[in-house]
C-alpha positions in Angstrom: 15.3 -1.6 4.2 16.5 -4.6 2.3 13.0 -5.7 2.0 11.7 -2.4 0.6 14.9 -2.6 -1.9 13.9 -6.0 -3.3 9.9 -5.2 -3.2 11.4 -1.2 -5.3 13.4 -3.2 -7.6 10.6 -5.3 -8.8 7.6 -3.2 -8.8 10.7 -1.3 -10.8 10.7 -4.4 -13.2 7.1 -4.5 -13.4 6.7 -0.5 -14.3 9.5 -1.4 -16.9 7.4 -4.4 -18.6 4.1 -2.9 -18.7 5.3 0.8 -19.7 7.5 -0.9 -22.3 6.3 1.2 -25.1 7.3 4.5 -23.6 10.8 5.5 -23.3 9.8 8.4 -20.7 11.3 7.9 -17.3 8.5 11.1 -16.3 5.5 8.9 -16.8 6.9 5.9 -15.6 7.7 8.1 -12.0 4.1 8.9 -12.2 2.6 5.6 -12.3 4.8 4.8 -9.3 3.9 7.8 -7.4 0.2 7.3 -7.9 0.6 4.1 -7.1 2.4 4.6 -4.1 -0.3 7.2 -3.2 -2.9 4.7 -3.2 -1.1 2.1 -1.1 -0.4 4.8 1.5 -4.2 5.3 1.1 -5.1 2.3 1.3 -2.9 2.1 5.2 -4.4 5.2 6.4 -8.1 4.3 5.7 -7.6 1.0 7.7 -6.0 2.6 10.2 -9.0 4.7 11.0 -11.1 1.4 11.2 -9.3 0.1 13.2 -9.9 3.2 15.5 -13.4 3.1 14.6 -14.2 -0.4 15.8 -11.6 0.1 19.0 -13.8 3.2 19.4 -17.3 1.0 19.2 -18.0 3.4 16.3 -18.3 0.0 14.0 -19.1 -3.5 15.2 -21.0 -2.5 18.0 -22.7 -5.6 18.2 -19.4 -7.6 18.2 -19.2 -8.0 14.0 -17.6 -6.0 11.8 -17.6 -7.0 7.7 -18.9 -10.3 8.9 -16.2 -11.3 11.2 -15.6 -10.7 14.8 -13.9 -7.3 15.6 -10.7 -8.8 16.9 -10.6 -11.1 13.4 -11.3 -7.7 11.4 -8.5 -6.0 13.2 -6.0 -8.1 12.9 -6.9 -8.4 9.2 -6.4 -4.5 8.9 -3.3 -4.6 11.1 -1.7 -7.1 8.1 -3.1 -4.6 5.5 -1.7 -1.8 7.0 1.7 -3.3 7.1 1.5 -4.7 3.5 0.5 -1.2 2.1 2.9 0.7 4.0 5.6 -1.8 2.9 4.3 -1.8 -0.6 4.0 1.7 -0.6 7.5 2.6 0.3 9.2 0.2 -2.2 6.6 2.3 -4.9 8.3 5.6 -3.7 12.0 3.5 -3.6 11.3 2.5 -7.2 10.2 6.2 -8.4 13.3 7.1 -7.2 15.5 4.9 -9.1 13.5 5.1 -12.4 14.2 9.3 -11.9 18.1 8.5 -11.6 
């Protein structure tokens, strides 16, 4: 959880700097939110590639996006875990701009 705090407190800093201008903790929730939304996205669309190309749905001939399947797995396994990580300190942040 510690990690998620730190990565919530400055994706909180970051919301705070760009949104500067607006005093409304509302629309600074929202741009967390949607941005959390599209992390989490972002995890679950990799995650059915890489059930696609287990499947032999993609990469059938041994390539997928130019690289060999195990390469393009692993590369989605390390997006996965960044979104979802990312994702969660979006939702940890939305939660302490709301406070």
């Amino acid at each position: 959880m510690c990690l998620i705090d730190c990565l919530g407190q400055g994706f909180e800093a970051a919301i705070n700097t760009v949104c500067c201008c607006s005093d409304s903790s509302e629309s600074k929730a929202n741009v967390a939110k949607v941005s959390a939304g599209l992390l989490a996205l972002t995890a679950i669309v990799s995650f059915i590639l890489i059930i696609l190309i287990c499947t032999g749905v993609l990469g059938a001939s041994g390539m997928t996006f130019g690289m060999s399947n195990v390469a393009a797995v692993l590369v989605l396994v390390v997006t996965i875990l960044l979104s979802m990580f990312l994702s969660g300190a979006c939702f940890a942040a939305k939660r302490e701009i709301l406070r």
